[in-house]
N, CA, C and O atoms as a GROMACS GRO file, in nm:
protein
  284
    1UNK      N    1   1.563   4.419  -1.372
    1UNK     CA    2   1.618   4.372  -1.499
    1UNK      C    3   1.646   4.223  -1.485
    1UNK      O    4   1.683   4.176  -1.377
    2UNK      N    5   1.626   4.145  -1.600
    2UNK     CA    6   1.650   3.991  -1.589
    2UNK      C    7   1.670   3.964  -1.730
    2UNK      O    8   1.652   4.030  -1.832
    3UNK      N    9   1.728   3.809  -1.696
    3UNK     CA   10   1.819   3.789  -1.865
    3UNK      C   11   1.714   3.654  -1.895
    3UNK      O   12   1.695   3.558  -1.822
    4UNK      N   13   1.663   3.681  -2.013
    4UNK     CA   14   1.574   3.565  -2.019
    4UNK      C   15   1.671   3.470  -2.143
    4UNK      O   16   1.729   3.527  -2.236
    5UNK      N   17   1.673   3.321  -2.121
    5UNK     CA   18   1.754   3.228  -2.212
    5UNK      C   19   1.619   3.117  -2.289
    5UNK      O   20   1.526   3.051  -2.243
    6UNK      N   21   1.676   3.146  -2.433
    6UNK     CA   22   1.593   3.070  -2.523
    6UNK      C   23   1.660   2.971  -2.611
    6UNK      O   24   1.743   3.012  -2.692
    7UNK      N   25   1.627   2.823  -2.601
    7UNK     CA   26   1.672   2.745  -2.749
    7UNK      C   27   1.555   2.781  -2.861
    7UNK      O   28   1.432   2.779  -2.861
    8UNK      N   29   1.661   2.817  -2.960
    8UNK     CA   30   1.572   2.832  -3.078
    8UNK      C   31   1.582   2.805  -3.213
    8UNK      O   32   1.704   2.793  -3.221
    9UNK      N   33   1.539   2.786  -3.331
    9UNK     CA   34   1.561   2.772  -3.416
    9UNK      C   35   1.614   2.827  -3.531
    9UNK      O   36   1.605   2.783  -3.646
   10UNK      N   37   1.670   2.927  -3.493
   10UNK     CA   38   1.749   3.034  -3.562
   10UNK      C   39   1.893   2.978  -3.584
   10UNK      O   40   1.947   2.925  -3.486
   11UNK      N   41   1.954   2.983  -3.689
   11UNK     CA   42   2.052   2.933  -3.750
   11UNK      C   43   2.169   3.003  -3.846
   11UNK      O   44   2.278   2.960  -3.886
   12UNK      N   45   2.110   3.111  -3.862
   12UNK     CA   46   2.207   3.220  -3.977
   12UNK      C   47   2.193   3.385  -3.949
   12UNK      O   48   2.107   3.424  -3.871
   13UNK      N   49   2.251   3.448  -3.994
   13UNK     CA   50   2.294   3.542  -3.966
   13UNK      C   51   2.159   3.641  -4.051
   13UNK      O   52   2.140   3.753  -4.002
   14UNK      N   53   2.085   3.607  -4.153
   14UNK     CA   54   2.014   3.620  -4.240
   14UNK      C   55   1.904   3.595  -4.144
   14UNK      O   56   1.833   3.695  -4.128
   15UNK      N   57   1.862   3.471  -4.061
   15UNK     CA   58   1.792   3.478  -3.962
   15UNK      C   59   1.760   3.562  -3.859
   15UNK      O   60   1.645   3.570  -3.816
   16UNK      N   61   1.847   3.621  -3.820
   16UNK     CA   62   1.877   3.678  -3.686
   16UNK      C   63   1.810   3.846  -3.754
   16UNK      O   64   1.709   3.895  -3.705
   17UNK      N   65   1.862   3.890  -3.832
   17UNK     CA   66   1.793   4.016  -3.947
   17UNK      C   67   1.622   4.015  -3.975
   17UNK      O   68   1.541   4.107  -3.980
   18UNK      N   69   1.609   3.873  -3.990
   18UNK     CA   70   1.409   3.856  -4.024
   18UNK      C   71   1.355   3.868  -3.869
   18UNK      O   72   1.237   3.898  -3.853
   19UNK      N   73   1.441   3.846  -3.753
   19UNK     CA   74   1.373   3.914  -3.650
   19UNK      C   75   1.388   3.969  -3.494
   19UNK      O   76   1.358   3.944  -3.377
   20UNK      N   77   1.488   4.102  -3.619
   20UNK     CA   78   1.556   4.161  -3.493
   20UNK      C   79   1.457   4.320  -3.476
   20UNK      O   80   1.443   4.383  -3.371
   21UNK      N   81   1.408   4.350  -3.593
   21UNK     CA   82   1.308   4.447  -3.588
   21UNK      C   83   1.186   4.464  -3.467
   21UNK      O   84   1.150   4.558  -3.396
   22UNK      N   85   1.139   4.312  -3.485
   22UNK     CA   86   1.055   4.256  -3.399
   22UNK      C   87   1.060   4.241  -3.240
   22UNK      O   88   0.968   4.258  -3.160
   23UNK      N   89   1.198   4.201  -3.215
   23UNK     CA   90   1.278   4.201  -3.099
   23UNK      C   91   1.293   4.335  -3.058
   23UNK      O   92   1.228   4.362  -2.957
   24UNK      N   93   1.363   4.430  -3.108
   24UNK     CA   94   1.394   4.558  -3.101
   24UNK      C   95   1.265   4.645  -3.057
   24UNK      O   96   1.264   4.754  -3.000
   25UNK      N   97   1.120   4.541  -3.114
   25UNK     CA   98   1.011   4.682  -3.075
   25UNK      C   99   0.956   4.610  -2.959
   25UNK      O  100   0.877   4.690  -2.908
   26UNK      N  101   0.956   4.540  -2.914
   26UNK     CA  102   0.929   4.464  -2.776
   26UNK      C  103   0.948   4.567  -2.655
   26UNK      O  104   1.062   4.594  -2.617
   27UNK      N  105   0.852   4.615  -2.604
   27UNK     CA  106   0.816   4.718  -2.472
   27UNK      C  107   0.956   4.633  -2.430
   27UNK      O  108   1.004   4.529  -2.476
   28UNK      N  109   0.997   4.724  -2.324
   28UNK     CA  110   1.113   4.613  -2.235
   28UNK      C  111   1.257   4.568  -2.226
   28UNK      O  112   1.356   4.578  -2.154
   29UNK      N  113   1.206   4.501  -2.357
   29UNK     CA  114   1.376   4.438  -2.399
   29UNK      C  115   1.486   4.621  -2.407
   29UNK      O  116   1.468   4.734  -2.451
   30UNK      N  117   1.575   4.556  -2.346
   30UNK     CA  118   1.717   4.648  -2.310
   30UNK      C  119   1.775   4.619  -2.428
   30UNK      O  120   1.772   4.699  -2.522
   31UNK      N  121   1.842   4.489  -2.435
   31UNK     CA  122   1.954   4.432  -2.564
   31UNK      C  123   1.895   4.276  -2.608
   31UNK      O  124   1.785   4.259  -2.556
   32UNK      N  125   1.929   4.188  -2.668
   32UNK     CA  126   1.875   4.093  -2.698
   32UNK      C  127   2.072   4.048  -2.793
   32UNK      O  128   2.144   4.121  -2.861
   33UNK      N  129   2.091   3.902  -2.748
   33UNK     CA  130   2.215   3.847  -2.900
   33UNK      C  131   2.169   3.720  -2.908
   33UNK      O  132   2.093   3.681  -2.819
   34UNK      N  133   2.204   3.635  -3.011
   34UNK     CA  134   2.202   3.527  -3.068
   34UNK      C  135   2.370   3.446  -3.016
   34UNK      O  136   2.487   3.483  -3.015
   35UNK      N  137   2.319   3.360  -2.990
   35UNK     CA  138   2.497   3.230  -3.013
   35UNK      C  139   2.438   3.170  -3.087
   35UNK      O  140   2.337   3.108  -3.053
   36UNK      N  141   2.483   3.172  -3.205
   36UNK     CA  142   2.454   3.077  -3.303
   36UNK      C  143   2.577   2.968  -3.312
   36UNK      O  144   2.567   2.891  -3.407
   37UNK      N  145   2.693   2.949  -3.225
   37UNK     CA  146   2.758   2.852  -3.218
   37UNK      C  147   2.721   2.735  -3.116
   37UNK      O  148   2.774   2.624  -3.126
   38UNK      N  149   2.627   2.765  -3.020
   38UNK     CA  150   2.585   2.658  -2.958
   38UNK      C  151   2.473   2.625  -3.069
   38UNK      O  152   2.403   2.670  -3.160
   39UNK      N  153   2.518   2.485  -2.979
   39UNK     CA  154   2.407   2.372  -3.081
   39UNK      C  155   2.233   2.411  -3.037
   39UNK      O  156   2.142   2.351  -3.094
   40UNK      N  157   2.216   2.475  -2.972
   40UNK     CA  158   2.068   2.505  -2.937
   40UNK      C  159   2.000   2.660  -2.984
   40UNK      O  160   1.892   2.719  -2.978
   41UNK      N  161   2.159   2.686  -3.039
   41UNK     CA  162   2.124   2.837  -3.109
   41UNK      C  163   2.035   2.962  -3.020
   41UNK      O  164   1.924   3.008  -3.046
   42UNK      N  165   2.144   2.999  -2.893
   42UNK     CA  166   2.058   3.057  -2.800
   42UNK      C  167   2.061   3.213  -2.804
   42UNK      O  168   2.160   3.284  -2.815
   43UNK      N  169   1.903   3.258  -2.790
   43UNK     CA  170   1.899   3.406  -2.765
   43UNK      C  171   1.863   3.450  -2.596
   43UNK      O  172   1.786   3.406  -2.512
   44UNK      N  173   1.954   3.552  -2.600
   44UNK     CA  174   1.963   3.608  -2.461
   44UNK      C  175   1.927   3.728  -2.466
   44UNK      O  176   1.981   3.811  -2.538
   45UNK      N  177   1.789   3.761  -2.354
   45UNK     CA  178   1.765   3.895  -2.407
   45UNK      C  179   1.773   3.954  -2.233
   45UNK      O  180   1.777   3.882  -2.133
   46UNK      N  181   1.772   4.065  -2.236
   46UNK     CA  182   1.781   4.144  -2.107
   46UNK      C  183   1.672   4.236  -2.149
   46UNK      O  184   1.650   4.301  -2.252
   47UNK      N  185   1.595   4.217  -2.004
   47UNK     CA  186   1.436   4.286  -2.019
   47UNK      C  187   1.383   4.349  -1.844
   47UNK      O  188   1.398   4.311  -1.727
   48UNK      N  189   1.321   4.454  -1.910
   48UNK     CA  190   1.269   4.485  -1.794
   48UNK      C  191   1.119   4.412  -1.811
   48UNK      O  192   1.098   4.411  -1.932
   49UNK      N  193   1.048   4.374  -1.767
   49UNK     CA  194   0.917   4.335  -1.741
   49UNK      C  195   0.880   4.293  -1.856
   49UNK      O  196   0.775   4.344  -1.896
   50UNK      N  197   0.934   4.207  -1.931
   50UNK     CA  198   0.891   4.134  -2.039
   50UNK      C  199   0.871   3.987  -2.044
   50UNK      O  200   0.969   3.914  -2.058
   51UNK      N  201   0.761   3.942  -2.033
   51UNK     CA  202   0.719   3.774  -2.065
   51UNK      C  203   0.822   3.692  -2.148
   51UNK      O  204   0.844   3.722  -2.265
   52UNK      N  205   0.882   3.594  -2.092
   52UNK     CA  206   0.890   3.490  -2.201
   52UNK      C  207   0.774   3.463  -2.313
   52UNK      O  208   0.786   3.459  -2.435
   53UNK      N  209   0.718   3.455  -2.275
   53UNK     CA  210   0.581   3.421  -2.354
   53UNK      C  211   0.594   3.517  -2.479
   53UNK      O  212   0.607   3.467  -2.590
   54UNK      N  213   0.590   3.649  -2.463
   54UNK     CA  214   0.585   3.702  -2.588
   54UNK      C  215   0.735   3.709  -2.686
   54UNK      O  216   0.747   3.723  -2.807
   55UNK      N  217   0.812   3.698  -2.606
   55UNK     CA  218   0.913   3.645  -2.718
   55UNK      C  219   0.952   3.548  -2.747
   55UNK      O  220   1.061   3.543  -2.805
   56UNK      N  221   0.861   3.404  -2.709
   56UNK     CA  222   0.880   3.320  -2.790
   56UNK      C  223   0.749   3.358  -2.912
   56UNK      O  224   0.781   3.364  -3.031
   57UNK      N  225   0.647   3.374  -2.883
   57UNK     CA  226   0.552   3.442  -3.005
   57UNK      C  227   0.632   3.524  -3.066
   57UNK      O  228   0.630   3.480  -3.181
   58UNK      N  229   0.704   3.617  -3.066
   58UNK     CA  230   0.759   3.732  -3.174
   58UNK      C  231   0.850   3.575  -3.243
   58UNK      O  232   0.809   3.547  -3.356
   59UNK      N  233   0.941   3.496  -3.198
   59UNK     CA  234   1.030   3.418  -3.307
   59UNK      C  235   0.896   3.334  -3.365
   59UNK      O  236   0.913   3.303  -3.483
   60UNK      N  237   0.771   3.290  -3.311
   60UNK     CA  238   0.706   3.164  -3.354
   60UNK      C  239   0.654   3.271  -3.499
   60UNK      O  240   0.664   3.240  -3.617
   61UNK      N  241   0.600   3.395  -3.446
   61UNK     CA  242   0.520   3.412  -3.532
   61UNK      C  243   0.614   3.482  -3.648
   61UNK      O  244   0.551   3.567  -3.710
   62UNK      N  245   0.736   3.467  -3.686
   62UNK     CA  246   0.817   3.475  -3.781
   62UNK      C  247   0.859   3.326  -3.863
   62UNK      O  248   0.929   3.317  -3.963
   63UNK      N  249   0.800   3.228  -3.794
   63UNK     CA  250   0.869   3.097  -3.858
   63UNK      C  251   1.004   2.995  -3.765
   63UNK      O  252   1.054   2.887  -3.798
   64UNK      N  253   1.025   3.061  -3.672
   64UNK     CA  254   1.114   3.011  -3.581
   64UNK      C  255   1.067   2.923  -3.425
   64UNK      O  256   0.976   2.965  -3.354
   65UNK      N  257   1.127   2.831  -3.402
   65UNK     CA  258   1.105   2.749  -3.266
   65UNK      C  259   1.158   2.835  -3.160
   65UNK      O  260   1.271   2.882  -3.177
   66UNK      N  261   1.098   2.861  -3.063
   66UNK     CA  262   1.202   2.921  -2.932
   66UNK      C  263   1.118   2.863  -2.821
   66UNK      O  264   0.996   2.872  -2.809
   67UNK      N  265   1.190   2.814  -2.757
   67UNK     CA  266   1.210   2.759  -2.580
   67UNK      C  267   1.250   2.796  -2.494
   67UNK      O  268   1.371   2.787  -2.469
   68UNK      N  269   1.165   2.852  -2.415
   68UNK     CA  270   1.263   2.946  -2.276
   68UNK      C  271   1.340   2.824  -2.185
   68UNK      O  272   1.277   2.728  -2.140
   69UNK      N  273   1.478   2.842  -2.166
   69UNK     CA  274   1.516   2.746  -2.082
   69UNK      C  275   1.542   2.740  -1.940
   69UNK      O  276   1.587   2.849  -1.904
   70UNK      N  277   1.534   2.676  -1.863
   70UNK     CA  278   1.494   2.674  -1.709
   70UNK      C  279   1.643   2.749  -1.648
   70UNK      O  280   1.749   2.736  -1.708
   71UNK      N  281   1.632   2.813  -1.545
   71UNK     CA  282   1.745   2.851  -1.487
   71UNK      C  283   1.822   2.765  -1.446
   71UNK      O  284   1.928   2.797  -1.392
   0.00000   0.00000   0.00000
């Protein structure tokens, strides 16, 4: 299990709803939250054997920026 950290472009609570479906069907992912009070608006997801890569595609390909950030 590992906690993967993303800056992203998600900003509202209305946001976080357009793609939590998406998140939720992701082989892998355990839990996934949003801080939308940091200024980089970060999602933290806990995954078993899941790419960064594809969850920054699940936010891109909704309309959102996401950046995996370095440990």
């Amino acid at each position: 299990m590992e906690v993967l950290v993303f800056k992203t472009s998600v900003q509202s609570k209305n946001n976080v709803q357009s793609v939590s479906a998406a998140l939720d069907a992701l082989t892998g992912v355990l839990k996934w939250n949003f801080d939308l009070q940091d200024s980089d608006n970060i999602l933290r997801v806990v995954a078993d054997d899941v790419s960064p890569r594809k969850v920054e595609l699940v936010l891109n390909y909704a309309g959102f920026a996401c950046e995996e950030l370095p440990d």
